[in-house]
Steps between C-alpha positions, in 0.01 A plus 500: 500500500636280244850363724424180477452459126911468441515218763137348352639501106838388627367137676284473177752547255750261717214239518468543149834412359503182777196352414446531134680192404431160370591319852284153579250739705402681206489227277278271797250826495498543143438115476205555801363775296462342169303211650281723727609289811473704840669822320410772757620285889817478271510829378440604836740294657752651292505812577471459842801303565668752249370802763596286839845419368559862390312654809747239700797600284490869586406485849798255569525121374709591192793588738433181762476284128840617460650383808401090425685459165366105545178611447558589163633140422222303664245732305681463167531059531103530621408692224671293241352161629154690453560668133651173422158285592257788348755471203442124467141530533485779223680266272289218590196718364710594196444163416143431521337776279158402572534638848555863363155619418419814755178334566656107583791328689469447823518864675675565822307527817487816674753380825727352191465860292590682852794254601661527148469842475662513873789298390564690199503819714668430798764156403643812238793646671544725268130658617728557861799647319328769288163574671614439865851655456542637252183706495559500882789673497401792198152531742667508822746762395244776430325723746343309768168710415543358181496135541111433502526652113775326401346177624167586332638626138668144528178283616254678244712406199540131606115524552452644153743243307322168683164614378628625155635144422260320686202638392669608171558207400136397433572717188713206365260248560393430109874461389547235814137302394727321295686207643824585317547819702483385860780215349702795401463743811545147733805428336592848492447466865684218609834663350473807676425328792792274441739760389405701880572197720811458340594901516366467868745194588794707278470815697567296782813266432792593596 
Protein backbone atom coordinates (compact mmCIF):
# COMPACT_ATOMS: atom_id res chain seq x y z
CA UNK A 1 0.00 0.00 0.00
CA UNK A 2 2.54 2.50 0.72
CA UNK A 3 5.42 1.28 -2.34
CA UNK A 4 5.52 4.24 -3.81
CA UNK A 5 6.30 6.53 -0.90
CA UNK A 6 10.36 5.61 -1.13
CA UNK A 7 10.35 6.55 -4.87
CA UNK A 8 7.79 9.77 -4.01
CA UNK A 9 10.26 11.16 -0.94
CA UNK A 10 13.27 10.25 -3.05
CA UNK A 11 12.33 12.78 -6.32
CA UNK A 12 11.38 15.32 -3.52
CA UNK A 13 14.34 15.22 -1.58
CA UNK A 14 16.54 15.21 -5.01
CA UNK A 15 14.44 18.23 -6.22
CA UNK A 16 15.11 19.69 -3.06
CA UNK A 17 18.83 19.88 -2.81
CA UNK A 18 18.75 21.09 -6.86
CA UNK A 19 16.54 23.77 -6.56
CA UNK A 20 17.07 25.47 -3.30
CA UNK A 21 19.73 27.77 -4.45
CA UNK A 22 20.27 31.36 -5.15
CA UNK A 23 20.47 30.80 -9.18
CA UNK A 24 19.03 33.98 -11.45
CA UNK A 25 15.55 31.96 -11.50
CA UNK A 26 15.10 32.27 -7.95
CA UNK A 27 16.31 35.57 -7.59
CA UNK A 28 13.88 36.77 -11.01
CA UNK A 29 10.84 35.07 -8.84
CA UNK A 30 11.80 36.44 -5.66
CA UNK A 31 12.18 39.86 -7.50
CA UNK A 32 8.42 39.03 -9.29
CA UNK A 33 7.13 38.29 -5.92
CA UNK A 34 8.14 41.28 -4.01
CA UNK A 35 6.53 43.58 -6.58
CA UNK A 36 3.31 41.48 -6.93
CA UNK A 37 3.86 41.30 -10.79
CA UNK A 38 2.12 38.12 -12.45
CA UNK A 39 3.48 35.80 -9.41
CA UNK A 40 1.25 32.71 -9.90
CA UNK A 41 1.68 32.14 -14.45
CA UNK A 42 5.35 32.29 -13.11
CA UNK A 43 5.06 30.20 -10.31
CA UNK A 44 3.25 27.97 -12.42
CA UNK A 45 5.48 28.01 -15.17
CA UNK A 46 8.09 26.90 -12.96
CA UNK A 47 7.18 24.01 -11.87
CA UNK A 48 5.97 22.80 -14.88
CA UNK A 49 9.01 23.00 -16.90
CA UNK A 50 10.74 21.59 -13.66
CA UNK A 51 8.06 18.37 -14.00
CA UNK A 52 8.41 18.11 -18.09
CA UNK A 53 12.19 18.17 -17.91
CA UNK A 54 12.24 15.58 -15.09
CA UNK A 55 9.21 13.53 -16.53
CA UNK A 56 11.49 13.79 -19.95
CA UNK A 57 14.66 12.97 -18.01
CA UNK A 58 13.46 9.64 -16.67
CA UNK A 59 11.57 8.41 -19.51
CA UNK A 60 14.69 8.99 -21.82
CA UNK A 61 16.17 12.55 -22.90
CA UNK A 62 18.82 12.54 -20.14
CA UNK A 63 20.61 9.66 -22.00
CA UNK A 64 19.93 11.20 -25.83
CA UNK A 65 21.33 14.80 -23.92
CA UNK A 66 24.32 12.85 -23.40
CA UNK A 67 25.05 11.77 -26.77
CA UNK A 68 25.31 15.77 -28.29
CA UNK A 69 28.12 17.05 -25.99
CA UNK A 70 27.66 20.48 -28.37
CA UNK A 71 24.58 20.99 -26.89
CA UNK A 72 25.93 21.68 -23.70
CA UNK A 73 28.23 24.47 -25.22
CA UNK A 74 25.61 26.26 -27.29
CA UNK A 75 23.31 26.24 -24.07
CA UNK A 76 26.07 27.49 -21.77
CA UNK A 77 27.28 30.77 -24.50
CA UNK A 78 23.17 31.36 -24.80
CA UNK A 79 22.71 31.47 -21.35
CA UNK A 80 25.55 33.76 -20.58
CA UNK A 81 24.57 36.39 -23.32
CA UNK A 82 21.08 36.32 -21.42
CA UNK A 83 22.36 36.52 -17.55
CA UNK A 84 24.74 38.98 -18.91
CA UNK A 85 21.79 41.48 -20.40
CA UNK A 86 19.34 40.76 -17.24
CA UNK A 87 22.66 41.51 -15.29
CA UNK A 88 23.09 44.89 -17.01
CA UNK A 89 19.60 45.77 -16.65
CA UNK A 90 19.66 44.92 -12.80
CA UNK A 91 22.55 47.24 -12.46
CA UNK A 92 20.97 49.82 -14.47
CA UNK A 93 18.08 49.81 -11.75
CA UNK A 94 20.72 49.77 -9.00
CA UNK A 95 21.22 53.07 -10.09
CA UNK A 96 18.02 54.80 -10.18
CA UNK A 97 16.55 54.22 -6.62
CA UNK A 98 13.39 55.88 -7.30
CA UNK A 99 12.33 52.99 -9.45
CA UNK A 100 12.42 50.53 -6.39
CA UNK A 101 9.21 51.20 -4.61
CA UNK A 102 6.96 47.75 -4.87
CA UNK A 103 4.17 49.90 -5.91
CA UNK A 104 6.26 52.11 -8.96
CA UNK A 105 8.77 51.54 -11.85
CA UNK A 106 7.64 50.53 -14.76
CA UNK A 107 6.44 46.71 -14.23
CA UNK A 108 6.93 44.02 -16.75
CA UNK A 109 4.14 42.97 -18.96
CA UNK A 110 2.76 39.65 -18.64
CA UNK A 111 4.39 38.15 -22.30
CA UNK A 112 7.77 40.02 -20.88
CA UNK A 113 7.25 38.25 -17.13
CA UNK A 114 6.60 34.78 -19.15
CA UNK A 115 9.58 35.23 -21.73
CA UNK A 116 12.07 36.12 -18.89
CA UNK A 117 11.07 33.61 -16.76
CA UNK A 118 11.41 31.14 -19.98
CA UNK A 119 14.89 32.25 -20.56
CA UNK A 120 15.95 31.95 -17.12
CA UNK A 121 14.60 28.35 -17.13
CA UNK A 122 15.41 26.89 -20.19
CA UNK A 123 18.94 29.18 -21.64
CA UNK A 124 20.34 27.41 -17.95
CA UNK A 125 22.19 24.38 -18.93
CA UNK A 126 22.79 23.53 -15.85
CA UNK A 127 18.64 23.02 -15.45
CA UNK A 128 19.53 20.03 -18.42
CA UNK A 129 22.51 18.65 -16.51
CA UNK A 130 20.93 18.12 -13.05
CA UNK A 131 17.13 17.90 -13.61
CA UNK A 132 17.22 16.24 -17.10
CA UNK A 133 20.25 13.95 -16.35
CA UNK A 134 21.07 13.90 -13.60
CA UNK A 135 17.68 13.39 -12.01
CA UNK A 136 17.07 11.36 -15.24
CA UNK A 137 19.36 8.96 -14.64
CA UNK A 138 18.68 8.41 -10.41
CA UNK A 139 14.66 8.24 -11.78
CA UNK A 140 15.21 6.04 -14.61
CA UNK A 141 17.21 3.56 -12.62
CA UNK A 142 14.41 2.60 -10.19
CA UNK A 143 11.54 0.25 -10.76
CA UNK A 144 9.71 1.06 -13.80
CA UNK A 145 6.42 0.96 -11.51
CA UNK A 146 8.10 3.47 -9.72
CA UNK A 147 8.78 6.22 -12.07
CA UNK A 148 5.33 8.13 -11.94
CA UNK A 149 6.39 8.67 -7.94
CA UNK A 150 9.64 9.57 -8.45
CA UNK A 151 8.58 12.11 -11.05
CA UNK A 152 5.81 13.41 -8.75
CA UNK A 153 7.89 13.65 -5.26
CA UNK A 154 10.18 15.77 -7.67
CA UNK A 155 7.34 18.10 -9.39
CA UNK A 156 5.44 18.78 -5.98
CA UNK A 157 8.52 20.22 -4.30
CA UNK A 158 9.42 22.53 -7.26
CA UNK A 159 5.65 23.45 -7.05
CA UNK A 160 5.92 24.14 -3.33
CA UNK A 161 9.34 26.26 -3.48
CA UNK A 162 7.90 28.68 -6.58
CA UNK A 163 4.91 29.55 -4.50
CA UNK A 164 6.84 29.74 -1.14
CA UNK A 165 9.14 32.49 -2.64
CA UNK A 166 6.78 33.89 -4.84
CA UNK A 167 4.03 34.37 -2.81
CA UNK A 168 6.34 34.47 0.28
CA UNK A 169 7.85 37.10 -0.58
CA UNK A 170 4.92 39.54 -0.12
CA UNK A 171 6.03 39.04 3.55
CA UNK A 172 9.08 41.29 2.76
CA UNK A 173 7.26 43.87 1.20
CA UNK A 174 7.61 46.69 4.18
CA UNK A 175 11.49 46.20 4.38
CA UNK A 176 11.59 46.66 0.27
CA UNK A 177 9.00 50.05 0.53
CA UNK A 178 12.14 51.65 0.94
CA UNK A 179 14.11 52.66 -2.10
CA UNK A 180 17.45 51.70 -0.55
CA UNK A 181 16.55 48.01 -0.52
CA UNK A 182 15.57 47.27 -4.09
CA UNK A 183 19.27 49.28 -4.79
CA UNK A 184 20.76 46.67 -2.62
CA UNK A 185 18.92 43.36 -3.80
CA UNK A 186 19.44 44.91 -7.72
CA UNK A 187 22.93 45.19 -7.17
CA UNK A 188 23.00 42.12 -5.31
CA UNK A 189 21.48 40.82 -8.43
CA UNK A 190 23.51 41.91 -11.13
CA UNK A 191 26.68 40.13 -9.43
CA UNK A 192 25.19 36.93 -9.16
CA UNK A 193 24.02 37.18 -12.41
CA UNK A 194 27.41 38.23 -13.55
CA UNK A 195 29.36 35.82 -11.52
CA UNK A 196 26.87 32.73 -13.42
CA UNK A 197 27.57 33.85 -17.00
CA UNK A 198 31.02 33.85 -16.32
CA UNK A 199 30.93 30.21 -14.37
CA UNK A 200 28.65 29.20 -17.40
CA UNK A 201 31.36 30.35 -20.14
CA UNK A 202 34.27 28.71 -17.56
CA UNK A 203 32.67 25.35 -17.41
CA UNK A 204 32.91 25.39 -20.95
CA UNK A 205 36.55 26.49 -22.09
CA UNK A 206 38.74 24.23 -22.75
Amino acid sequence: MTFFLPPLMKGLAMSAGLIVSIGAQNLFVLRQGLRCEHVAPIVLFCAACDSVLVFAGVYGLGAMLALVPGLTLALSLGGAAFLLGYALGAFRRALRPSAFVVEGGAPLSFGAAIAATAGFTLLNPHVYIDTVMLMGAVGSSLPRPEWPFFVLGAATFSFLWFAAIGFGARLLTPVFARPVAWRLLDAVTGLMMTALALGLVLDVLP
